[in-house]
C-alpha positions, 0 to 999 in steps of 0.5 A, a space after each residue: 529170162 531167155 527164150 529158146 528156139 522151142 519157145 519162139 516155135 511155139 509163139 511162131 505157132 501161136 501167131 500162125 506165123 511160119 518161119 524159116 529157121 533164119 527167120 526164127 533165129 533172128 527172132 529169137 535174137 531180137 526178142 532176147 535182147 527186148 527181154 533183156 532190156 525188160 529186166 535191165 528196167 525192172 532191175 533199176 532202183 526208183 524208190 524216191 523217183 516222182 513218175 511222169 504221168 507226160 515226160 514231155 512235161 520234162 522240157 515244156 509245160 503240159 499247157 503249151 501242147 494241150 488244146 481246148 476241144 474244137 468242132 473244125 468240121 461242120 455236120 456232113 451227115 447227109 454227105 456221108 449218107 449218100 453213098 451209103 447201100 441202106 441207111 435208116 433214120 441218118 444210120 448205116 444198115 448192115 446185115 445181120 451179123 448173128 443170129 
């Protein structure tokens, strides 16, 4: 699959991008390649191929970079309150956004 110059100023125009037509022409480059790399990976064969749910898994195992959770921070509540415009019970006040 290919883009063409209509279909980059449509997506141009979705994104409310405006591109200069050197602009949008190495955009066009840029994104055919990706989407040939897309169906260079969709077209490989991986029937009998184990998926990776961490490739890093590959060269190290997973317990060696995973962490029990840790509180490293103490409650900071009233610090962080205090520069705060309206607070109400330990809690920001914005205005109200909808109606």
């Amino acid at each position: 699959m290919s883009l063409d110059s209509g279909q980059i100023g449509k997506i141009a125009a979705l994104s409310r991008l405006k591109l200069a037509p050197e602009q949008a022409q190495a955009l066009e480059q840029q994104l055919n390649n990706i989407m040939q790399l897309a169906d260079r990976l969709s077209s490989e064969n991986t029937d009998g191929v184990e998926p990776l749910a961490h490739p890093i898994s590959l060269i190290q195992p997973i317990a060696l970079r995973l962490r029990e959770d840790a509180v490293s921070e103490a409650d900071n509540r009233v610090a962080n309150m205090a520069n705060a415009p309206a607070a109400e019970k330990g809690l920001f006040l914005v205005p109200k956004v909808i109606d």
